[in-house]
C-alpha positions in Angstrom: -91.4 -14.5 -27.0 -91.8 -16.6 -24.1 -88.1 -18.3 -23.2 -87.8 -22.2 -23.3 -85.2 -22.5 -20.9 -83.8 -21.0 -18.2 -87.3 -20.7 -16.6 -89.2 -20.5 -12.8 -89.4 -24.2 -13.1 -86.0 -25.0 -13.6 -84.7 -21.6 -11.3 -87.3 -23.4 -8.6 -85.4 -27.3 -8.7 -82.0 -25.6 -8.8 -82.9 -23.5 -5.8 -84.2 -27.2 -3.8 -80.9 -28.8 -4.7 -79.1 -26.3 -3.3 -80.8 -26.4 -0.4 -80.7 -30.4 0.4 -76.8 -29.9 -0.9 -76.4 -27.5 2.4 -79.4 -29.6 4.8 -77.1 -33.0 4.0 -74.3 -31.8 5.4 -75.7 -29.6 8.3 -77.3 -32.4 9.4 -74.8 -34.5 9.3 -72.0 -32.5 10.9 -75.0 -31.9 13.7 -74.3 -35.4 15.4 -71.1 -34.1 16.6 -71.6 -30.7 17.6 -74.1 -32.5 20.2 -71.4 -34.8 21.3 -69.4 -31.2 22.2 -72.4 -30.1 24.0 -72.3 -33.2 25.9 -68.5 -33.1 26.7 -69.0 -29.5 27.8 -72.1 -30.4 29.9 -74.6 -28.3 28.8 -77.1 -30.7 27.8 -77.8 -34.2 29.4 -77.4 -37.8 27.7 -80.5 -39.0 27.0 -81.2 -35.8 25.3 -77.9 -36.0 22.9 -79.0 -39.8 22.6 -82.6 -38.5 21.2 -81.2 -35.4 19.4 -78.6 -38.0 17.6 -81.0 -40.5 16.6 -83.4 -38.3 15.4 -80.5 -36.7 13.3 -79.6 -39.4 11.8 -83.0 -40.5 10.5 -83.9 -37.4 9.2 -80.5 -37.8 7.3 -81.2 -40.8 6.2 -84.6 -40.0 4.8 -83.4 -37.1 3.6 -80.1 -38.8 1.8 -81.7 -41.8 0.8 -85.6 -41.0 -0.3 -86.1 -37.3 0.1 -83.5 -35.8 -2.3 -83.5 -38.5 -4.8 -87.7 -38.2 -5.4 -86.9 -34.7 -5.4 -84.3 -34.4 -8.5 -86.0 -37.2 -10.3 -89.1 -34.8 -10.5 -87.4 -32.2 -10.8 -85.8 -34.1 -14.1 -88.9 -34.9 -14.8 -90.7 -31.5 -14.7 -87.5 -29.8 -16.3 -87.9 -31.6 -19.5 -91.3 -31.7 -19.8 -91.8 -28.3 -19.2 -89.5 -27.3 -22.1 -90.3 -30.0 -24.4 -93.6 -28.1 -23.7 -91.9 -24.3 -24.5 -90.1 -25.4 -27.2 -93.5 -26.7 -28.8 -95.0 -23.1 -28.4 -91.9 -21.2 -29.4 -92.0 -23.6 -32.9 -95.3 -22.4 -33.1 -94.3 -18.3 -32.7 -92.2 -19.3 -35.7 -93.6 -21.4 -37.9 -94.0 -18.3 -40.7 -90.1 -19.1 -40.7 -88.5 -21.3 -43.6 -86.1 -23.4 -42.5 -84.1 -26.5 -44.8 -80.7 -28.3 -45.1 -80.5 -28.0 -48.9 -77.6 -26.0 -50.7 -79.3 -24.4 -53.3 -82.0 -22.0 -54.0 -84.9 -22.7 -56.4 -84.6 -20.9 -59.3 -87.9 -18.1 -59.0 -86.2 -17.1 -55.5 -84.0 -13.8 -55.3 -83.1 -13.6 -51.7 -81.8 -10.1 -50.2 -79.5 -9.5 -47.3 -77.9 -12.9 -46.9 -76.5 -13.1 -43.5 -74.1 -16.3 -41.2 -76.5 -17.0 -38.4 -75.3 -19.3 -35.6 -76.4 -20.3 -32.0 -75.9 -23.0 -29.6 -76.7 -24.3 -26.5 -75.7 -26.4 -23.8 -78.2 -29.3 -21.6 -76.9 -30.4 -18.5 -77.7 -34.4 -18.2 -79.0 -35.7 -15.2 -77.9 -38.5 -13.0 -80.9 -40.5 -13.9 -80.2 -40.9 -17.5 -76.4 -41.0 -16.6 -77.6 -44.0 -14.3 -79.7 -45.9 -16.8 -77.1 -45.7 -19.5 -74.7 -47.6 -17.5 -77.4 -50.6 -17.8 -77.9 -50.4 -21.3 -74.5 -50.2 -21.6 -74.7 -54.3 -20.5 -76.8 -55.1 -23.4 -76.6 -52.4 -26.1 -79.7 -50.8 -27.7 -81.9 -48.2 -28.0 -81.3 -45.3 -25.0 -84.3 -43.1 -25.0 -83.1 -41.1 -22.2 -80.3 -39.8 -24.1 -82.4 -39.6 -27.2 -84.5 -37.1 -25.9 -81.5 -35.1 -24.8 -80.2 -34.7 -27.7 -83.6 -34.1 -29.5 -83.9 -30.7 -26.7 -80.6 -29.7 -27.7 -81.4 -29.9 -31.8 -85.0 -27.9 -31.7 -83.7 -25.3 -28.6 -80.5 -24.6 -30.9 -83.2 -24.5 -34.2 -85.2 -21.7 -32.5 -82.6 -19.6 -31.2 -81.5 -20.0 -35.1 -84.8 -19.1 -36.2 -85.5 -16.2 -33.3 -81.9 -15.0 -34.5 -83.0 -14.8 -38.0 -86.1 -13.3 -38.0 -84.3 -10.3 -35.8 -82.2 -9.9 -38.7 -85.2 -9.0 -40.7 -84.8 -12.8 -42.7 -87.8 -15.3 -43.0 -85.7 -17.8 -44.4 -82.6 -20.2 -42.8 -81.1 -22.0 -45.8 -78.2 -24.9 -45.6 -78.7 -25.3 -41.9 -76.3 -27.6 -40.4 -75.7 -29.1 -36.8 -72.9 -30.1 -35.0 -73.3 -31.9 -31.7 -70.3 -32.2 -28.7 -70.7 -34.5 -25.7 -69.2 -32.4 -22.7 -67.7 -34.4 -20.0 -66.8 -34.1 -16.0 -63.1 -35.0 -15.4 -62.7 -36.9 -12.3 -59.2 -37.2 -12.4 -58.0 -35.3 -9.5 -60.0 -38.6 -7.5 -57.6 -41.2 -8.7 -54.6 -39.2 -10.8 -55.7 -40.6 -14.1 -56.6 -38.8 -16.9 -57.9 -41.6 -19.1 -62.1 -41.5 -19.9 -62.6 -44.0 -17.0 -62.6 -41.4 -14.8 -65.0 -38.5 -17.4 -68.7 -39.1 -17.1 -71.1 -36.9 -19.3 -72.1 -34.0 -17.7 -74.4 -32.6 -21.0 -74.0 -31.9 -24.5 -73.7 -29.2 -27.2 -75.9 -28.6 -30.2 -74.5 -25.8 -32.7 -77.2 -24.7 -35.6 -75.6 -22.2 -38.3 -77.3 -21.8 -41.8 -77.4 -18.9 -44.3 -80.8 -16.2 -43.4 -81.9 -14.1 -45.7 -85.2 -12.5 -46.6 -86.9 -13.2 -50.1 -90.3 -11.2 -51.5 -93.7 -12.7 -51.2 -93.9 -13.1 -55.2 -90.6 -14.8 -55.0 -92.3 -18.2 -52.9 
């Protein structure tokens, strides 16, 4: 089974922000290790002047236009790409039965009823966390978040199901969800502890439902 997250794509954008965290800041501390050159005479001033102003611009660009392009494709190509997994990992199981109701119909006789539970947790990026605060203004529909929360529901339904069907059932029965917003806590900025200061960093999907397997003359 191929995974749905945790893949080269998203192993690949976390690797690139990492490196533009530690470029922003090497570049940035670079201005005045040239200014010490200077002091200690080993380079002249026309050359600091060039080395700082081409510094600075490639900070800028790589601060202001760079880095931002960067994560929103990354974003982009993150959920795509397992909106894209998940549809083939629904696929591997779709010989799986899976339903919210409580009770059996009455020609099944399952065998080796079994708790099966699993979770997961999606990281929220900046982007959505940046147009929620405008619809915030004026109240509606957020789509952003909306498909969030719609990875978080099918990726916890398949580990359910891949859980399951390693237990030997072919059925999830009285499946249930619960869903937990995690947050940042910002307090240690201003020394409140209210939820001005929490943003949403992701969210939490739990799936749990009762697997068991039932005979072929039993459907």
């Amino acid at each position: 089974m191929h995974p749905t997250m945790n893949t080269r794509v998203e192993k690949f954008a976390f690797g690139m922000a990492i490196f533009f965290m530690i470029l922003l800041p090497a570049l940035w501390y670079f201005v005045p290790f040239s200014l010490f050159l200077l002091l200690e005479g080993q380079m002249e001033p026309e050359q600091i002047k060039e080395i700082v102003l081409l510094t600075m611009v490639l900070f800028f660009l790589s601060s202001v236009v760079f880095f931002p392009l960067m994560c929103l494709a990354c974003s982009i190509w993150i959920e795509s790409s397992h909106f894209k997994a998940l549809a083939e990992a629904e696929k591997e199981l779709s010989d799986m039965v899976i339903s919210d109701l409580k009770t059996l119909p009455p020609n099944w006789h399952p065998n080796g009823a079994v708790f099966v539970c699993e979770n997961v947790a999606i990281a929220n990026d900046y982007f959505k966390s940046f147009l929620w605060y405008f619809r915030k203004i004026i109240g509606g529909r957020s789509r952003s978040f909306e498909r969030l929360v719609e990875r978080g529901r099918r990726e916890a339904t398949v580990r359910l199901l891949r859980k399951a069907k390693e237990c030997g059932a072919n059925v999830v029965w009285n499946v249930r969800y619960e869903t937990s917003i995690i947050r940042t806590d910002y307090s240690w900025v201003g020394g409140s502890s209210d939820n001005s200061t929490k943003s949403m960093a992701g969210i939490e999907m739990i799936a749990y439902g009762t697997a068991f397997s039932i005979p072929a003359n039993s459907e």
